[in-house]
N, C-alpha and C positions, 0 to 999 in steps of 0.2 A: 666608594664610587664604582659605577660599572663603565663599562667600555665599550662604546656607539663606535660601529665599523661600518665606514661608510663604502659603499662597489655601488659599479654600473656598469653595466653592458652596452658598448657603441656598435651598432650597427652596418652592413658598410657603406649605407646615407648616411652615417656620421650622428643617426637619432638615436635617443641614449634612452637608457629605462635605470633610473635607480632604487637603490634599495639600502637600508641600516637594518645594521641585526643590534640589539643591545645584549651585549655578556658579560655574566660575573665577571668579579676582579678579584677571588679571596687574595691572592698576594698583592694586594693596593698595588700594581704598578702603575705607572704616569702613562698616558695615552702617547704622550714622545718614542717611551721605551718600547710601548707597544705597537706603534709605527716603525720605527728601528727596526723592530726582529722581524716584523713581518713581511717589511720589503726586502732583510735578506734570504725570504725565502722566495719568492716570487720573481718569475722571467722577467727578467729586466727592472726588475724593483717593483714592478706594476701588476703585471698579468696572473690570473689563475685561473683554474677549471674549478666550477662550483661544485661539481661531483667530488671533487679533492677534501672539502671541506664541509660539506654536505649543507648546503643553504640553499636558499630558493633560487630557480633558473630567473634571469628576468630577459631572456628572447624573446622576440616581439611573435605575434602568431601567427605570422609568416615568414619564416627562417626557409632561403634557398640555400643549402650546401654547398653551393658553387661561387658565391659570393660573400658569403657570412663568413663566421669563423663561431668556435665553443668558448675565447678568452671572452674573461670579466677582467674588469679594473679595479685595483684597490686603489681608493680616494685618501681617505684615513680615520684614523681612531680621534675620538675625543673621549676625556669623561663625564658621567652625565650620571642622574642620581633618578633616571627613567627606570623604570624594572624592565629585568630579563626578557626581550621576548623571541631569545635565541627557541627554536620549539624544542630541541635537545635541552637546554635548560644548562648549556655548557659555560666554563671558566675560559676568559682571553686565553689564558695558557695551554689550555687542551686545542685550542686553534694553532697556535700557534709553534705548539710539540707536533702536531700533524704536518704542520707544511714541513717543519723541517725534516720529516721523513719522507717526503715526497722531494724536497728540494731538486728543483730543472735548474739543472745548468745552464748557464749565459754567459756568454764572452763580451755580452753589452754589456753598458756600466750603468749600474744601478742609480733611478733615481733619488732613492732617498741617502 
């Protein structure tokens, strides 16, 4: 099975644009394990910069700087037996070895 990672980007109307990336799973993990690890890499269980991970921006096409913000939201993982259409063609695990090199510290407590 592969691993549907679900994010979306909220606006600061609160309007949201989402997006699923589908990625390998050569080490079969559970879509659980792989919501686990990846919200201990993420601000607050939740947040990340899509430049971090290299996936598609989904900002609406009128982003002011002065009221927007650059976080995305991780939704979650499920498995699904859709094919790859990460465009790197990467494993859940190379996501998720990334965040943890980048890991943001947070003194909030993690959703997941």
């Amino acid at each position: 099975m592969n691993i549907r990672f679900e994010c979306l980007y909220r606006d600061s109307g609160n309007f949201k644009k989402w997006n699923d990336i589908v990625f390998s799973n050569f080490d079969n993990i559970t879509a659980e394990t792989a919501t686990k690890e990846i919200c201990n890499y993420l601000d607050e269980g939740l947040y990340f910069r899509i430049e971090d991970i290299d996936v598609n921006d989904l900002h609406f096409d009128k982003f002011n700087p002065l009221i927007d913000h650059h976080w995305h939201e991780f939704h979650s993982c499920s498995e699904t037996e859709d094919e790859v259409n990460d465009v790197h063609h990467r494993d859940i695990k190379s996501i998720i070895s990334k965040l943890a090199t980048l890991k943001i510290d947070s003194k909030t407590p993690k959703r997941c």
